[in-house]
C-alpha positions as CSV (number, residue, x, y, z in Angstrom):
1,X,160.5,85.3,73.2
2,X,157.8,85.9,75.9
3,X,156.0,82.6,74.8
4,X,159.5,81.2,75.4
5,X,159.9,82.3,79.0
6,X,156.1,81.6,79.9
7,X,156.5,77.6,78.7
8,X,160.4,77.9,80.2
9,X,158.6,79.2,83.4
10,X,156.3,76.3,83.5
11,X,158.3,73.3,83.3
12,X,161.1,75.1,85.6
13,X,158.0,75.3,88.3
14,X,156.7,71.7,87.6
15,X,160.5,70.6,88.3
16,X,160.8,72.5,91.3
17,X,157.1,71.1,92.7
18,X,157.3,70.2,96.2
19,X,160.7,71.7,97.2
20,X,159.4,74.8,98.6
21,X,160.7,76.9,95.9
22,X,158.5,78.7,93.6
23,X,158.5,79.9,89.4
24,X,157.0,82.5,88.3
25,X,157.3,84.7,85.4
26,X,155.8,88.7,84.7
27,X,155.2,91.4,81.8
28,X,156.2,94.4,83.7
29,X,154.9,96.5,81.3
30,X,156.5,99.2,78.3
31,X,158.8,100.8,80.1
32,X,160.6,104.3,79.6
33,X,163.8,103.4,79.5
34,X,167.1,104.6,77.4
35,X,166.8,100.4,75.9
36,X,166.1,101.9,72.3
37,X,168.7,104.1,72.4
38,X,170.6,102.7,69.8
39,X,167.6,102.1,67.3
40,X,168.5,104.6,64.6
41,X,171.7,102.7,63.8
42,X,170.5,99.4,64.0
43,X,167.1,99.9,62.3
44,X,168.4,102.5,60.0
45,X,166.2,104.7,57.9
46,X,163.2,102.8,59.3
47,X,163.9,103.5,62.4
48,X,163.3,107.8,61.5
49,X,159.7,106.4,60.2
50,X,158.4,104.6,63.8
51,X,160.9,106.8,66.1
52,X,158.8,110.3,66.8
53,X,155.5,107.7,67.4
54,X,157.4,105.1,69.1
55,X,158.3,108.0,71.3
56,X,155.6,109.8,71.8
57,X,153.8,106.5,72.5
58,X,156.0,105.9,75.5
59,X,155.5,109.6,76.8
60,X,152.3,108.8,76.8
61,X,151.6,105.3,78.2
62,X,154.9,104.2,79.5
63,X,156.1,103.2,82.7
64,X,158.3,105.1,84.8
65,X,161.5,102.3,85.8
66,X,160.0,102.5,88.7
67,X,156.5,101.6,88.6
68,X,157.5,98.9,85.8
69,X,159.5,97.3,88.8
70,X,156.5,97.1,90.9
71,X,155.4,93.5,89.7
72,X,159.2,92.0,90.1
73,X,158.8,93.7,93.5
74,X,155.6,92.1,94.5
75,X,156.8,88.7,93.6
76,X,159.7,88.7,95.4
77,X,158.0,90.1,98.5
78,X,154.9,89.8,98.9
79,X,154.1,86.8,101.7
80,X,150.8,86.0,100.3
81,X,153.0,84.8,96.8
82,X,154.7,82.6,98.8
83,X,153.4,78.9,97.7
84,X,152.6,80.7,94.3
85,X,154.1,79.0,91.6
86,X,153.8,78.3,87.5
87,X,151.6,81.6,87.1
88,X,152.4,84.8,84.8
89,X,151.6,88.2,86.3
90,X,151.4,91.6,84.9
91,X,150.3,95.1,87.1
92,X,150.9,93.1,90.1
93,X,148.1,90.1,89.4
94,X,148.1,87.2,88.3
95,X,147.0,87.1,84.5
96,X,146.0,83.9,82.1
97,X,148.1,83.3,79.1
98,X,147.4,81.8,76.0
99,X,146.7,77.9,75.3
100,X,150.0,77.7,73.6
101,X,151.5,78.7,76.4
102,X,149.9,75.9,78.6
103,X,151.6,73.0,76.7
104,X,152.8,70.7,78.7
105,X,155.0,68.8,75.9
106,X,156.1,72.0,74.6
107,X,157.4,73.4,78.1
108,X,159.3,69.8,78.5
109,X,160.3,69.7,74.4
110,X,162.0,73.4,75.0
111,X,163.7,72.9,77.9
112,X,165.3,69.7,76.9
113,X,166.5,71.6,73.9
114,X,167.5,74.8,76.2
115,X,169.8,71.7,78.0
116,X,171.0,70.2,74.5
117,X,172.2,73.9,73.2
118,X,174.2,74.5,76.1
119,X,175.9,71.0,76.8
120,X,173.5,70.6,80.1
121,X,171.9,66.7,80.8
122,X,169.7,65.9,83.7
């Protein structure tokens, strides 16, 4: 799914080339969150196997809500960001992403099938 929103990300910043608004897209890090909540009853007994590491993990190296908001922040603020567009960030900086998610037709392939799924055309 990340790939996803990079290459989504991409082609919605080509489109949007020139108009003054800008795309960009961010890993905001593991966050310590209630989101896994649930996990025991959806994952079932393999969820009691990853659970005390999962959690002790995110004790550990997780991000408090707050400082995992600090990239979203500095994108939306920061004037220096302004003109910025197309790039994936993570800890606040601009970071490079893998070559697969630097295709061009790929970008364009999935968001003409993004339109097709939910009845959009151009």
């Amino acid at each position: 799914s990340k790939l996803a929103n990079v290459l989504f990300m991409r082609e919605l910043a080509r489109r949007l080339e020139g108009t003054g608004v800008t795309a960009n897209t961010l890993h905001p890090g593991v966050i310590r969150t209630e989101l896994a909540r649930h996990r025991l009853t959806t994952l079932g007994w393999a969820a009691l196997l990853v659970a005390p590491l999962a959690s002790i993990g995110l004790c550990l190296f997780g991000k408090s809500a707050i400082q995992g908001a600090q990239t979203t922040i500095h994108l939306a603020v920061d004037k220096e960001l302004e003109t910025t567009s197309g790039r994936y960030f993570s800890d606040c900086v601009p970071v490079n992403v893998s070559p697969l998610a630097e295709d061009e037709a790929t970008a364009r392939k999935l968001w003409q099938l993004s339109e097709e799924m939910v009845g959009l055309q151009e």
